[in-house]
N, C-alpha and C positions, 0 to 999 in steps of 0.2 A: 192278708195285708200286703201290698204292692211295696218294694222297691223300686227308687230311680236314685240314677246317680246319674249326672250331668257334665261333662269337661271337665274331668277331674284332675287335679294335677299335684305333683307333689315334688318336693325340692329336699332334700337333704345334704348336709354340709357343702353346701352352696352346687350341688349337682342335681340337673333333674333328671327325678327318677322315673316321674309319668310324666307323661305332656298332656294327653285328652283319653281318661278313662272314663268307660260309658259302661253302664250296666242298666236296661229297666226289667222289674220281674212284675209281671204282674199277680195278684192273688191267688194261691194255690197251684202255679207254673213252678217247673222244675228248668234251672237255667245255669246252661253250664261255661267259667270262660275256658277260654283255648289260646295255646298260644307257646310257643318254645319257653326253655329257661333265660330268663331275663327279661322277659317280656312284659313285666308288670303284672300281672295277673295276680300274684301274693300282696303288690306295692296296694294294689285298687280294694283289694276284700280288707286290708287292715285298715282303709280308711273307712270302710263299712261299719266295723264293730267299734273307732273309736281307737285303734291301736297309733295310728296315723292323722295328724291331724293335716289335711290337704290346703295345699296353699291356695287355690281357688278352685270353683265347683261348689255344685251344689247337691247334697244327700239328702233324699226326705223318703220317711219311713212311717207310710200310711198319706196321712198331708200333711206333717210336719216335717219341720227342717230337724236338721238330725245335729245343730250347732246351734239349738233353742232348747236340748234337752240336757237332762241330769245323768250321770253314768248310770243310775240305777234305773230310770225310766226306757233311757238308751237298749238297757240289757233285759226289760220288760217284753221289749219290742223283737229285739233279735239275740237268736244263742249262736253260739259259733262251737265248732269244731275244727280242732287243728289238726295237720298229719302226723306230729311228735308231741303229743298232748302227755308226759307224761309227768307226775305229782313228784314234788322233792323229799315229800316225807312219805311214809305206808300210813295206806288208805286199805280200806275193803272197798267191795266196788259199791256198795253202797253207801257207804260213806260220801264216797265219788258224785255218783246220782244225788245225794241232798244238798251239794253244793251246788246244783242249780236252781236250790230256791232261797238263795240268800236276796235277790233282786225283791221277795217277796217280804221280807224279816226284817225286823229291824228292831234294836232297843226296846221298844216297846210291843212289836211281834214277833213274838217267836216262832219258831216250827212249832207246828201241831196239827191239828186232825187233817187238815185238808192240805198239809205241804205231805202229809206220810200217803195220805190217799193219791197225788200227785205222783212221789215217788216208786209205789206198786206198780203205778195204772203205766208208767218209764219202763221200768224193768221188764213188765209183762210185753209191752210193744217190741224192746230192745230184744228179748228172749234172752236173757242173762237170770232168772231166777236162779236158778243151780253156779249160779258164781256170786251171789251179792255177799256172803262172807269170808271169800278167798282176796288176799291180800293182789292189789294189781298189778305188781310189778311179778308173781308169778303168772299170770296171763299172759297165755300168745298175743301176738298182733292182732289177730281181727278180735279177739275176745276185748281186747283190752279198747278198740274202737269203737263196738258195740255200748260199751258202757258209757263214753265218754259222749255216745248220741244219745243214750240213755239219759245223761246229766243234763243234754241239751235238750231233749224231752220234758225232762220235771220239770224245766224252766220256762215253759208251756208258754214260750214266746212264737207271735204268729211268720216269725222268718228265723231260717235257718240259714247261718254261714259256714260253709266247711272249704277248708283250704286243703287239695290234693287230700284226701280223706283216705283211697286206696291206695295210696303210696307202699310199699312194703307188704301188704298183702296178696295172700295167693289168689287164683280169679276165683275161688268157691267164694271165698271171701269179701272178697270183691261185688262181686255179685249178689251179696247176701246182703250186704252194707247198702248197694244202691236201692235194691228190693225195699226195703227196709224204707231208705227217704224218701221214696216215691211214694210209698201208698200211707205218709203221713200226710197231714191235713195242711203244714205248713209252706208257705213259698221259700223255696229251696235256690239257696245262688252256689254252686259250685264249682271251685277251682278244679280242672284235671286232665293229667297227663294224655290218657290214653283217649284215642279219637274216638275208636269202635264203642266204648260202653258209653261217652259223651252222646254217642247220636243214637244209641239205644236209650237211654232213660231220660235223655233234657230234651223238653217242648222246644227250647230257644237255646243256639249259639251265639254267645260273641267271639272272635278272631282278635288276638291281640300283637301286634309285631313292635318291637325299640320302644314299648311304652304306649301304646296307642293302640285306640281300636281299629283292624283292617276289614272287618267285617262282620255283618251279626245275620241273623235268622233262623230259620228251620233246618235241622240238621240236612235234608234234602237241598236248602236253598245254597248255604254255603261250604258243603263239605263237594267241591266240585276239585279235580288235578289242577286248574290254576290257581285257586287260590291256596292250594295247599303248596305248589311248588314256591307261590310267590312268600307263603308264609314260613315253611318250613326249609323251604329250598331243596325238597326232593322230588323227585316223582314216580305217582302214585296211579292206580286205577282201582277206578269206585266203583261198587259192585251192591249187591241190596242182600242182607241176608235176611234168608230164607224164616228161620224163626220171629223175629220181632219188624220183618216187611222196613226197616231203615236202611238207611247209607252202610255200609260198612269199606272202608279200606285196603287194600293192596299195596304196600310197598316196595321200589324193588331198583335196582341200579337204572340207571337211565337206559344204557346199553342194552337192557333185555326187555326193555316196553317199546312196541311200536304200537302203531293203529291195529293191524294186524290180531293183534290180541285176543287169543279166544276166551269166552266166557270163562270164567274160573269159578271152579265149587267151591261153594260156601255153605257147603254141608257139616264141613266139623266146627266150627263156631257153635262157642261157647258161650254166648249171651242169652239169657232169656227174653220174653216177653214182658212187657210191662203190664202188670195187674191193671 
């Protein structure tokens, strides 16, 4: 199912937070934004799931507008994952995972055969079997992520939201967790910090700089030193690594990058390839 979001804009206590958030995903693309802290990036994904309600703009999910829908149809449509998703009470992680079929339940349907066949078929993708009866809050980070894509999984909605998702996680982890989004079935929009695994695992970037978008494409199109200086205001030299043939980044004082610049290896990078 496609995502678009159109000039999206949002105002809180009389301040605005976004001026023109853009996002389109198309069906089964993985689409990542980018963009410093403050930059809107969390402000635009919460008006995605419905956390936010945007003062003008337009959201449609599939070919409906996403301000014609019921919250429970809404959460039909798309699951979210946060980067500090964590329960106020103790849960098992299974537990965890059948709260993403509440969109499905209701008064007069319960859970049964086909929310628990749901929920295996979560776990088994997530690879959490061997945790679904340990309580979550003794779970590492990337464990306790896993499950919470797992919950986003049972919920067998065809777009996935995750806001900075590998935040606090190590890069085995990291890298476990993208492996993971990518070779599901659903259109995937993700918030994230880090450039190199952004242009490893997303089809499409957008750039977001003061609330706005500065740029979108193909990790080749837009991960170029100007737009990175102009976004992040550093500079940079972009280089391709070796394992997954993408963009990969250079960071470094301005003082010690000229033209000059020899080729730099990018042999110990630690991204995989995309399944």
């Amino acid at each position: 199912m496609r995502l678009h979001a159109d000039h999206i804009a949002v105002d809180i206590d009389g301040a605005t937070i976004l001026t023109d958030g853009v996002v389109h995903a198309e069906s089964g693309s993985v689409v990542g934004l980018l963009g410093p802290n403050g930059s809107g990036k969390s402000t635009l994904l919460r008006t995605l799931y419905r956390a936010l309600a945007p003062t003008r703009g337009t959201i449609v999910l599939g070919d409906d507008d996403l301000r014609g829908m019921s919250a429970r149809e809404s959460a039909r449509r798309s699951a979210v994952v946060l980067q500090d998703d964590s329960p106020e009470f103790e849960f098992t992680a299974r537990e965890i995972v059948e709260l993403g079929r509440i969109p499905h339940t209701s008064g007069l349907r319960r859970f049964g055969a086909a929310d628990a066949a749901a929920v295996d078929s979560a776990v088994i993708a997530a690879g959490i079997a061997h945790l679904v009866d340990r309580q979550v809050s003794t779970l590492s980070g990337g464990e306790r992520q896993r499950v919470f894509v797992a919950r986003a999984l049972a919920q067998q909605s065809p777009i996935l939201i995750l806001d900075e998702p590998t935040n606090h996680l190590d890069i085995s982890a990291q890298i476990d967790l993208l492996e993971l989004l990518t070779a599901a079935t659903a259109t995937v929009v993700v918030a994230l910090h880090d450039i190199d695994l952004a242009a490893a695992y997303c089809d499409h970037l957008y750039l977001m700089k003061r609330g706005a978008l500065a740029a979108h494409g193909t990790p080749a199109d837009v991960l170029t030193a100007e737009l990175l200086r102009e976004i992040y205001g550093v500079d940079s030299v972009i280089g391709t690594n070796p394992l997954t043939h993408r963009p990969c980044v250079h960071f470094g004082p301005a003082a010690r990058l000229n033209t000059s610049t020899p080729d730099l290896d990018t042999s110990t990078s630690s991204e995989r390839s995309r399944p």
